[in-house]
C-alpha positions as CSV (number, residue, x, y, z in Angstrom):
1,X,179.2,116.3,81.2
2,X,178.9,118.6,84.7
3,X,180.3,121.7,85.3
4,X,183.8,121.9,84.2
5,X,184.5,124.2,86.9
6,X,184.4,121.7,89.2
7,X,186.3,119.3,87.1
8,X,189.4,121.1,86.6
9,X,189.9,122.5,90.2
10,X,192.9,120.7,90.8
11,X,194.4,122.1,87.4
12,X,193.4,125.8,88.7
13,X,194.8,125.3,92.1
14,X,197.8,124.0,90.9
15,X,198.3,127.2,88.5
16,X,196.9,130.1,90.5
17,X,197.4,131.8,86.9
18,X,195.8,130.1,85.3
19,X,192.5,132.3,85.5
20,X,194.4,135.6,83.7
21,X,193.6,135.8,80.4
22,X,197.2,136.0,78.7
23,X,197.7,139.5,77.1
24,X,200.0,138.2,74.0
25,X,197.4,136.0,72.6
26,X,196.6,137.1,69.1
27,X,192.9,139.2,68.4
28,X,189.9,137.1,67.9
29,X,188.1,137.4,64.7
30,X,184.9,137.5,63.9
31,X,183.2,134.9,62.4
32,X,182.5,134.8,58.5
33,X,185.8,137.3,58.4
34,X,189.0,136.1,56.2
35,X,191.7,136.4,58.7
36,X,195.5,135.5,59.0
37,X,195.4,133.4,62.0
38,X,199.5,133.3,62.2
39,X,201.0,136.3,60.3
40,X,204.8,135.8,59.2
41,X,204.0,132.2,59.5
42,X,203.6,131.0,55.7
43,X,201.6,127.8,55.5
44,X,199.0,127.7,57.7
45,X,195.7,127.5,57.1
46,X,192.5,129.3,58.4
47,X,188.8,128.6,58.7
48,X,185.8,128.0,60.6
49,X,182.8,125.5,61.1
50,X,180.5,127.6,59.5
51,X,182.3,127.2,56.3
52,X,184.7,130.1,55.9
53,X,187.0,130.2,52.9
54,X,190.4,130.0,54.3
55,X,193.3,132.2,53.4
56,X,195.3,131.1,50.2
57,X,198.4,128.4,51.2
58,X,201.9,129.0,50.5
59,X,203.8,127.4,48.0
60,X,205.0,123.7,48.9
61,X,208.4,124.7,48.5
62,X,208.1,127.0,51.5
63,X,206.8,124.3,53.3
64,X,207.8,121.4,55.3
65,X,206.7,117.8,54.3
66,X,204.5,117.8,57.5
67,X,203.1,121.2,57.0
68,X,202.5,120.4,52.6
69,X,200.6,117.4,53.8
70,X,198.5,119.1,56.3
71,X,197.7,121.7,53.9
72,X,196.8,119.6,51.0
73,X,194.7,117.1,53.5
74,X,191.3,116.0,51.6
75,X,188.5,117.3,52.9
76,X,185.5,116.1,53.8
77,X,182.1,117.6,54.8
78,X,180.6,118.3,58.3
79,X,177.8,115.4,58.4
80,X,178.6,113.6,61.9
81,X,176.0,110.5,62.8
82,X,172.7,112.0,63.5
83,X,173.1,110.9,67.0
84,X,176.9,111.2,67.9
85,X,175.4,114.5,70.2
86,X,178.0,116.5,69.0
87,X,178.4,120.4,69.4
88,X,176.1,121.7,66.6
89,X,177.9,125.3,65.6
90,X,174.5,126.2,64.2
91,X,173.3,126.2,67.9
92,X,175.6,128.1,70.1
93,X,173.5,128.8,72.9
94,X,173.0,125.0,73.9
95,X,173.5,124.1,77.4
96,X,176.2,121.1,77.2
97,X,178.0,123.6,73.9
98,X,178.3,126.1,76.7
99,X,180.0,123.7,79.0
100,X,182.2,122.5,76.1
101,X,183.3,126.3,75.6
102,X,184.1,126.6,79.5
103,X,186.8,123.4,79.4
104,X,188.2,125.2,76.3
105,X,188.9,128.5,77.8
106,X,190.3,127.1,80.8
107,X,192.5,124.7,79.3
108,X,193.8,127.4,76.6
109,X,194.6,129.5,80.0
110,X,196.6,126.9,81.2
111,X,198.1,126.7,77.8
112,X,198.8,130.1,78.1
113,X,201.3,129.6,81.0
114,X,202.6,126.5,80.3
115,X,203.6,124.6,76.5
116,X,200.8,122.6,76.3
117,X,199.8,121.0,73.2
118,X,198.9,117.3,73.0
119,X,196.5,116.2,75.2
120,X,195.5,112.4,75.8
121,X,191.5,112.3,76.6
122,X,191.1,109.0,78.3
123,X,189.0,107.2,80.9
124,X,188.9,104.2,83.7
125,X,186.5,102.3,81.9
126,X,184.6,102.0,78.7
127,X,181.4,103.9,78.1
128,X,182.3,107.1,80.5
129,X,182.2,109.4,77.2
130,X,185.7,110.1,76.8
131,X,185.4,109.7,72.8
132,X,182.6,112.4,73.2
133,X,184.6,114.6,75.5
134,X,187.2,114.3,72.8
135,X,185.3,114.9,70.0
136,X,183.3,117.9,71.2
137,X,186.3,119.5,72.8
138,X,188.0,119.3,69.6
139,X,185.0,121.1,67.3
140,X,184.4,123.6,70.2
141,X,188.9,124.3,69.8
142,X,188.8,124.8,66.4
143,X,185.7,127.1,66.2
144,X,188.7,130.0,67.4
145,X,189.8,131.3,64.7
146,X,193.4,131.2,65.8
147,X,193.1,127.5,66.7
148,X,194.3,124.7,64.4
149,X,193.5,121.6,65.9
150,X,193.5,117.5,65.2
151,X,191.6,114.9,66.6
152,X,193.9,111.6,66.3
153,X,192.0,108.1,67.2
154,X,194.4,106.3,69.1
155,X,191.8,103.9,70.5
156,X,192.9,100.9,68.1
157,X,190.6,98.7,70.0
158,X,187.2,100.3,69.5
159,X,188.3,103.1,67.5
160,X,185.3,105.9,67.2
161,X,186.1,109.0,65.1
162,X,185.2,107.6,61.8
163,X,181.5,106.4,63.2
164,X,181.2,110.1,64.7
165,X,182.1,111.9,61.9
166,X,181.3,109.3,59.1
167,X,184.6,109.0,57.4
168,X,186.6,105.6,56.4
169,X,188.6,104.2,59.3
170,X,191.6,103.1,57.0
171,X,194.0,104.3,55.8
172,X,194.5,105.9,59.5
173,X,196.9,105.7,62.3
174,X,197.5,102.1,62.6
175,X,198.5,102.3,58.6
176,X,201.3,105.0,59.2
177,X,202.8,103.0,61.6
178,X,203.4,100.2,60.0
179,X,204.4,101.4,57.1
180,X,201.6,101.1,55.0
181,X,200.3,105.1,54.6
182,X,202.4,108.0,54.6
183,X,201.1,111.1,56.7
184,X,198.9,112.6,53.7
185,X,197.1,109.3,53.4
186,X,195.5,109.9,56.8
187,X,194.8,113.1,57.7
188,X,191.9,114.4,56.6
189,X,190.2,118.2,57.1
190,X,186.7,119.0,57.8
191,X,185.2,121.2,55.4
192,X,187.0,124.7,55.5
193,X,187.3,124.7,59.6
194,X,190.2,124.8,61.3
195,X,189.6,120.8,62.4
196,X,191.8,117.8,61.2
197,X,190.9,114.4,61.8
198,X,193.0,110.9,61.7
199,X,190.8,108.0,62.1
200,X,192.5,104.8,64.3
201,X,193.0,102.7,60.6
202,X,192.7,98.9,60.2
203,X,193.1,96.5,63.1
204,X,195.9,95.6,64.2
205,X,196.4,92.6,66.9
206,X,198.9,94.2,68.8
207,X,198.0,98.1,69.4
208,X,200.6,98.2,72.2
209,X,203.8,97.6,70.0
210,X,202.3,99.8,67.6
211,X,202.6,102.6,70.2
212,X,205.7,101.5,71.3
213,X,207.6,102.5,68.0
214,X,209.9,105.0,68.3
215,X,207.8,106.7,65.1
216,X,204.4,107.0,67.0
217,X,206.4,109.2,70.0
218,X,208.1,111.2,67.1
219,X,204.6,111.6,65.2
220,X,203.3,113.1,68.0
221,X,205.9,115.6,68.6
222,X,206.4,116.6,65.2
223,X,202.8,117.3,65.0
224,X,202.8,119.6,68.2
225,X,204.7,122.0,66.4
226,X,202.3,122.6,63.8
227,X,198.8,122.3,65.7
228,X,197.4,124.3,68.3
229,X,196.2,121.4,70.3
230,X,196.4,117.7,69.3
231,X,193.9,115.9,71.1
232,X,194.4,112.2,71.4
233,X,191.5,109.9,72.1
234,X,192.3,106.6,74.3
235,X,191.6,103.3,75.8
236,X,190.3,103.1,79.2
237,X,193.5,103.4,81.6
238,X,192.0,100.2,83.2
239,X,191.4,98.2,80.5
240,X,194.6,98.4,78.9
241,X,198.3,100.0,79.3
242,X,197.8,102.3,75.8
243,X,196.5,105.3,77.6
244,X,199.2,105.4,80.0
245,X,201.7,105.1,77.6
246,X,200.2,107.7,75.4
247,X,200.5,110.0,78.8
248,X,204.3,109.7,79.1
249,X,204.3,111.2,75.1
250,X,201.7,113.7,75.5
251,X,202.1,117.2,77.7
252,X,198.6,116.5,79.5
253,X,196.0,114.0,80.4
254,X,192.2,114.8,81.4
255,X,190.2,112.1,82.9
256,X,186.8,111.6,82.1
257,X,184.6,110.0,85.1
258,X,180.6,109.4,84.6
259,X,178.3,110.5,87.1
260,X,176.4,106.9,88.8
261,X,178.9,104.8,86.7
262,X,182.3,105.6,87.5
263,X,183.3,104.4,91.3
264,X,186.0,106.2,93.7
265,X,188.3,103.0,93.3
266,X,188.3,103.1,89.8
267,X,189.8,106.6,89.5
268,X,191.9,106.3,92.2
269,X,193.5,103.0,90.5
270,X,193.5,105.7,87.0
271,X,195.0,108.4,88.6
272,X,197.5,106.2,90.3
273,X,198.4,104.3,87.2
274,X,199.3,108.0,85.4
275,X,201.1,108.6,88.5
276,X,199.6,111.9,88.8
277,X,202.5,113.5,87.0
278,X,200.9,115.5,84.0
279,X,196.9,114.9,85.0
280,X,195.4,118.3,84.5
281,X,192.0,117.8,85.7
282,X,189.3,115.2,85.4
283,X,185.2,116.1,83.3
284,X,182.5,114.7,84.9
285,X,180.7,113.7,81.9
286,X,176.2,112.3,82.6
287,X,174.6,115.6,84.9
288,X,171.0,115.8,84.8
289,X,169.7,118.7,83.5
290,X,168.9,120.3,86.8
291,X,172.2,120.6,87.5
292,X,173.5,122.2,84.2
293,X,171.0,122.9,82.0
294,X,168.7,125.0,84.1
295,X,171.5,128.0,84.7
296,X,171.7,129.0,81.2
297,X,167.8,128.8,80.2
298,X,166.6,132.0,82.1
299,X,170.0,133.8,80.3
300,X,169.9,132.2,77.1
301,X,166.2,133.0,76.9
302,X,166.5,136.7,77.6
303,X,169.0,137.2,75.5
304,X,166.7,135.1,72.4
305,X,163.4,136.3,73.3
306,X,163.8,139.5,75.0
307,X,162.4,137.9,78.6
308,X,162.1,135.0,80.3
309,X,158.7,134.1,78.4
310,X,158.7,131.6,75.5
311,X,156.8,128.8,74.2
312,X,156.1,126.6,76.3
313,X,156.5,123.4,73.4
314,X,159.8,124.9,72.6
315,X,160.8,124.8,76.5
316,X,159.4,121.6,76.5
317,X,161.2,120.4,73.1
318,X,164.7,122.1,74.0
319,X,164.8,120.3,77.6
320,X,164.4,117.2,76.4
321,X,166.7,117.7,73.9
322,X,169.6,118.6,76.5
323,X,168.2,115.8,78.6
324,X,168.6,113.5,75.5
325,X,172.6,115.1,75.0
326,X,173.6,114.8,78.7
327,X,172.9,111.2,79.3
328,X,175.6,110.0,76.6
C-alpha cells in the first residue's frame, strides 16, 4: 500500500473540508480506560484490541433486535493466520500500520462532513489486495475508541475473512439470505474490541441474485445505523457485476490498484463501470519500501531509541519485515 495521500486526492479536492478536523466529534480515550463511547445511547458496546473490558450492555428489552444481537455476538479471539500481514496493535509504530492510520483519518474527515458509513472496498482484478485493504482498514477503525465497526465478506466467490482471521465461514452472509441464519447466527465479535466480523457463508451458485434481494439492500441499511463504519469487502469490478451492485447500496467505494500489476485501462474500465458517482478515492496497495518505509524510520527510531542509532540486526530484521508486508 503507497501513500494514502496520494490515493485519496480526488476525495480531498472534491471536499476542500475535508482536512478540518470536525470540532463535535466525541473525546478520544486513552487506551486501557473504560469509557462510554456513546453516552445517552443504551446498548452499545465499547472496547479495544488490546483487550479492554467493555462497558456493561443494556438490558435487551431496551434494545432493538439488531442492536440485542450485535451485543450478544460470540466472540472470538484475536489469532489472524500467521501470514495474513495484518496490522499487529502490539506494534504501532510499523510503517504500512502508519499508512493504514493515515486512510483512517482521512476518511473519518470526510465522514465528518458528509453521512458516510458503508463503504464497498473493491478492486479491477483479483490479487490487488483489496481483502487486505479491507481487513487492515477495519482493525486500524476500530482501534478508536468511539468507533464500532464490521467487516462483512461479500466476496461469495473467493470469500477471505474467515482464512484471515481463522473463524468458520458458515453460518455467514450467504446463510442470512437465504433464509437459513438469522442475524445472531453470523456476526461474530473479536475479543473485547470494538471489531465485528461476518464471514461470506456457504457457496452459493448464484452470488448475484443473492445480492439482488430486496433483504441484502435492507441489511445493509439497517446496519449503518448501528455501526460506525461497515466495511464491505468485494469482487473485482471486472470480474464480476457484484461490486458494482454493492456500490449503488453502499454511501462509498475506494478502489484498490497494485503498483506493476494494475494497468491504466483496467481502472479506467472500474471507474467507468461505478460511474464515478460515489468513488471516494483509490489505495495504491505493493510500494517498495523506499518509498514508504524509509520516512518513518529516522522518526520512529528517535522517538524508540532516543537517536537515530540502533542495531544494526534490528534495522536489518525490521526492513525486511516491512519489505515482506508491502509486497502482499
Amino acid at each position: 500500500m503507497s501513500r494514502v495521500h496520494d490515493a485519496l486526492r480526488k476525495a480531498a479536492q472534491e471536499n476542500p473540508q475535508a482536512e478540518r478536523v470536525n470540532p463535535t466529534r466525541s473525546t478520544r480515550y486513552p487506551i486501557g480506560e473504560t469509557f462510554d463511547p456513546n453516552p445517552g445511547q443504551p446498548g452499545r458496546a465499547a472496547g479495544t484490541l488490546d483487550g479492554t473490558a467493555p462497558v456493561a450492555a443494556a438490558s435487551p428489552e431496551a434494545m432493538t433486535s439488531t442492536e440485542a444481537c450485535i451485543q450478544n455476538a460470540r466472540r472470538v479471539e484475536f489469532h489472524p493466520l500467521s501470514d495474513a500481514l495484518l496490522v499487529n496493535p502490539a506494534k504501532p509504530r510499523q510503517a504500512p500500520a502508519e499508512e493504514f492510520r493515515t486512510l483512517r483519518t482521512r476518511l473519518n474527515h470526510l465522514q465528518s462532513i458528509q453521512p458516510l458509513r458503508t463503504l464497498v472496498v473493491t478492486s479491477a482484478s483479483p490479487a490487488e489486495g483489496k481483502s487486505f485493504t479491507a481487513a487492515n482498514l477495519a482493525i486500524t477503525q476500530a482501534q478508536l475508541a468511539d468507533k464500532r465497526v464490521l467487516l462483512a465478506d461479500f466476496d461469495f466467490r473467493r470469500p477471505t475473512v474467515d482464512k484471515t482471521f481463522q473463524v468458520p465461514v458458515s453460518p455467514g452472509m450467504t446463510n442470512y439470505l437465504q433464509g437459513t441464519a438469522s442475524l445472531s447466527d453470523v456476526m461474530t465479535r473479536v475479543g473485547d474490541s470494538n471489531l465485528y466480523l461476518i464471514t461470506a457463508g456457504d457457496p452459493v451458485p448464484n452470488p448475484l441474485e443473492l445480492l439482488n434481494l430486496k433483504e441484502c439492500g435492507t441489511l445493509i441499511e439497517d446496519l449503518r445505523s448501528h455501526f460506525d463504519w461497515v466495511i464491505l469487502d468485494s469482487p473485482p469490478l471486472l470480474f464480476a457485476a457484484d461490486g458494482n451492485l454493492l456500490a449503488t447500496m453502499c454511501d462509498g467505494t475506494v478502489l484498490v490498484v497494485r503498483i506493476g500489476t494494475t494497468t491504466f485501462d483496467s481502472v479506467t474500465r472500474a471507474l467507468q463501470s461505478l460511474c464515478e458517482n460515489n468513488v471516494l478515492g483509490i489505495v495504491v496497495n505493493g510500494a517498495r519500501r523506499g518509498e514508504l518505509y524509509s520516512k518513518y524510520s529516522y522518526y520512529h527510531d528517535y522517538y524508540e531509541y532516543g537517536s537515530d542509532e540502533r542495531p544494526e540486526d534490528q534495522r536489518v530484521h525490521e526492513e525486511e519485515e516491512a519489505d515482506h508486508a508491502l509486497a502482499d
